[in-house]
N, C-alpha and C positions, 0 to 999 in steps of 0.2 A: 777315494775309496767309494765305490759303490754302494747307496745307500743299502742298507739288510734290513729289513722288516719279515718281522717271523709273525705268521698269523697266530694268535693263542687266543680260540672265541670263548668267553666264559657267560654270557647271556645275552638275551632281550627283552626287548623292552615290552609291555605291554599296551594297549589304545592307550590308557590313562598317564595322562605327564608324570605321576607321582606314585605308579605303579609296577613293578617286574616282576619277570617270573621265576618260574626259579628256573636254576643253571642248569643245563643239558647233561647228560652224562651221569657221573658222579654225584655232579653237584660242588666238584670240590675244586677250588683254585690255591693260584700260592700267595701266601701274605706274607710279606718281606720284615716284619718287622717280629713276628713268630717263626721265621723261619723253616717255615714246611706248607704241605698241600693239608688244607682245612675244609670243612663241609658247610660253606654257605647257608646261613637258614632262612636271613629276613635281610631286605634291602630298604630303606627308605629314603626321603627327599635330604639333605641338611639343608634347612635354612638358617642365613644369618642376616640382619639389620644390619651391622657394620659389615661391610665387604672386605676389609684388611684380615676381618679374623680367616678369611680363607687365603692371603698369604703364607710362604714359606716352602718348605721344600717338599715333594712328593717323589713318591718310587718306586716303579716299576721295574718285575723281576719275573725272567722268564728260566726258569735254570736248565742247566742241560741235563736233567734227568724227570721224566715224569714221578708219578705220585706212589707209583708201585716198584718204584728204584731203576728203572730203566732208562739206559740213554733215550734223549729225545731229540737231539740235534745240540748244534750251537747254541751254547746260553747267552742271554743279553740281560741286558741291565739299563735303567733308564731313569736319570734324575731331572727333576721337573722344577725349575722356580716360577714361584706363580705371587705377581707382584700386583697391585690395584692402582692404580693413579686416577680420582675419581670414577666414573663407572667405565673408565680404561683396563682393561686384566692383560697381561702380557706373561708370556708363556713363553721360558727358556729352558730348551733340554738339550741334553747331552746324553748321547745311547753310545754303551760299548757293547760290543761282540765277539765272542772266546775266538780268540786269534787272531782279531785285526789290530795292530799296532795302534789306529789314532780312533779316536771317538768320532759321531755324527752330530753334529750339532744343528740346531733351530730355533728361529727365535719367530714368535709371533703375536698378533695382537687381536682383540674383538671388543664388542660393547656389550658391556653387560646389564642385563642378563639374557637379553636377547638373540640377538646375533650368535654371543657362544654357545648358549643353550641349543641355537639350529646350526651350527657348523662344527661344533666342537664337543660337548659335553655337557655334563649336569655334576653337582656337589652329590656326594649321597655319602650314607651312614651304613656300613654293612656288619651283619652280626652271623658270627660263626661260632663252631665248638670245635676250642681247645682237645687239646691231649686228654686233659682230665672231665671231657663231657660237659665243660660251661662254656656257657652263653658269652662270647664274647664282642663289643662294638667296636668296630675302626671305624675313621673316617677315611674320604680321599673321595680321587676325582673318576667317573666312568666315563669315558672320552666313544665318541661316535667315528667309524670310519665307511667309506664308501660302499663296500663289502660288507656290511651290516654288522662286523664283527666290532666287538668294545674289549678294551682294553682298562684294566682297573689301575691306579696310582695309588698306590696308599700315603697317608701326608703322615709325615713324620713329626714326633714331639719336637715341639718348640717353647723354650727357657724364654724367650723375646728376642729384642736387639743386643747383638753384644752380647750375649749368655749361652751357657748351656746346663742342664742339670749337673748336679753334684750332690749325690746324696739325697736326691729326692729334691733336691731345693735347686733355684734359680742361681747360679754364678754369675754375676753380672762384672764383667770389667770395669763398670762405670760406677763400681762401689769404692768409696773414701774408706781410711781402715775401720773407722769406727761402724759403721757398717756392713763390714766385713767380720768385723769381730764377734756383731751381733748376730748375723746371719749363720757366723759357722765358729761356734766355740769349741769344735772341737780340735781347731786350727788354738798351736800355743807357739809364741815369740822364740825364736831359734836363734838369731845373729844378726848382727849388720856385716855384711858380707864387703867385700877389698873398694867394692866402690861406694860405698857408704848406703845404698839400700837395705832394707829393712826387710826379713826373711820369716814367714811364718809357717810352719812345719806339724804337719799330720803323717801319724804312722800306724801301720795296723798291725794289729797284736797276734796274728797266725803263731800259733804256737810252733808248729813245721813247718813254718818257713814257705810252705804252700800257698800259690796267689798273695806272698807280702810284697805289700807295694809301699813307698811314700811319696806324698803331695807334698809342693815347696809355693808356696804362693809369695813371691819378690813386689815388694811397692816401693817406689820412687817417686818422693815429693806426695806421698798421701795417697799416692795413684798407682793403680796395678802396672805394672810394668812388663811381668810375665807368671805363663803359670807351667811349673814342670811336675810331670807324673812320672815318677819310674818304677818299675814293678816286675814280677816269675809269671808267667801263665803256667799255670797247671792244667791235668788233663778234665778235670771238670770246672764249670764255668763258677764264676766265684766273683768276688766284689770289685775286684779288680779288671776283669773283665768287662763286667757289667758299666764302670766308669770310662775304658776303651769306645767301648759300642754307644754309651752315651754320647761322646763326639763324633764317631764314627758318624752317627744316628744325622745328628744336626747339622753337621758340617756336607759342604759341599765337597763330592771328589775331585781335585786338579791334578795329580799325575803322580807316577810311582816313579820310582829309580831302581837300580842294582850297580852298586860298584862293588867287587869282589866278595860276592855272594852274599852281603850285607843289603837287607831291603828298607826301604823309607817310603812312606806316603806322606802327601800333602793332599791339606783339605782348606778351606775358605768359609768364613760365615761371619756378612758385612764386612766390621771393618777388622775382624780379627782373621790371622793365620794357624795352622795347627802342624807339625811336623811330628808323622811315629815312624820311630828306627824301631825296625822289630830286630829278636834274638831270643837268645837265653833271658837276657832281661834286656826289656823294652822300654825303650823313652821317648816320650811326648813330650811338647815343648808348645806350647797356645800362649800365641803375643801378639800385638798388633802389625799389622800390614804393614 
């Protein structure tokens, strides 16, 4: 497949390394993790001492419709892992494109912070206003291209290794149950299920029945084994939801299916796997690899 790259310039930079302007136009880009076109107000440097804390995934989203509802072309989408191996950074993406069947992938490496700083990009902090008129900060990466055009990544939340949010809190696979118990007591002992693992069971109490989901969290031998989420989407988003797009969020995209009109996606993060059969009611399934 023909590589596709869609230009989308959203600023420049100014003389100073640790200085920009503001965005052309509007002003306004898209942030993937708010989901809409927002008004940029302040950019700055991020700096971090430890280089790993800038591991993990980022993502860029170009959608096929501008800011005032109108088609703008093919939408793309573009996940970034971004790993440190001392002042090594290596840079693994995967871009799709509304209607091409396979993804584009790339993998690449620089030294930091030099080198990437002049062939590739800079860390920065950007703050924009929400729906509701506040101030809001992402981070993520503004990447430099030939064309003088940049492209922003925004980095998505990250639970650590092996984890993703739940409830606000960190699920780590790598939790014993007593540790599990203490983290999430809202989790209460269900069953030893036909193979002798050990089942703890959260339910939510939707009086209609509206976005009820339940969590089954299976350990074998003291050790997570797997975790299932099945749950309704309803037309407004809901808690249920919000636990979806939390792996959505963190997990890597690896490929979708369709066998007789039944859809499935799978996603990756480290050493774990995640599978959602959507429908009427949807099931997630997060085990190891």
């Amino acid at each position: 497949m023909k590589y596709v790259f869609v230009i989308f310039s959203i600023f420049y930079y100014l003389l100073s390394q640790n200085s920009y302007c503001q965005i052309s136009g509007t002003g306004k880009i898209y942030i993937p993790s708010a989901g809409g076109y927002f008004l940029v107000t302040d950019i700055n440097a991020w700096s971090e001492e430890d280089y790993n804390n800038y591991s993990g995934k980022y993502e860029y989203i170009y959608p096929a419709y501008d800011e005032f509802g109108e088609w703008a072309g093919d939408g793309v989408s573009e996940e970034m892992s971004v790993i440190f191996s001392g002042k090594t950074i290596s840079l693994s993406t995967q871009m799709r494109v509304e209607g091409w069947d396979e993804p584009e992938s790339a993998i690449s490496q620089f030294q930091y912070p030099s080198d990437f700083s002049k062939n590739y990009g800079k860390f920065i902090k950007l703050t924009y206003k929400d729906s509701s008129n506040r101030n809001i900060t992402t981070k993520g990466l503004l990447t430099n291209t030939k064309n003088n055009n940049e492209y922003f990544y925004e980095k998505s939340k990250d639970a650590g290794h092996n984890s993703f949010f739940l409830f606000n809190k960190p699920m780590s696979f790598i939790y014993n149950l007593n540790d599990f118990q203490e983290m999430y007591p809202e989790f209460s002992f269900y069953e030893k299920d036909k193979t002798g693992s050990t089942v703890y069971k959260y339910s939510s109490s939707n009086s209609d029945g509206s976005g009820k989901y339940i969590l089954e969290v299976i350990f074998n031998q003291d050790l997570i084994k797997e975790m299932r989420l099945t749950g309704q989407r309803s037309d407004d988003f809901n808690e249920f939801d919000n636990i979806r797009f939390s792996i959505q969020d963190e997990f890597f995209y690896d490929r979708g299916t369709e066998i007789n009109e039944k859809y499935s996606s799978f996603f990756e993060k480290d050493d774990l796997k995640a599978e959602i059969n959507y429908g009427e009611t949807t099931y997630i399934t997060i085990t190891w690899k």
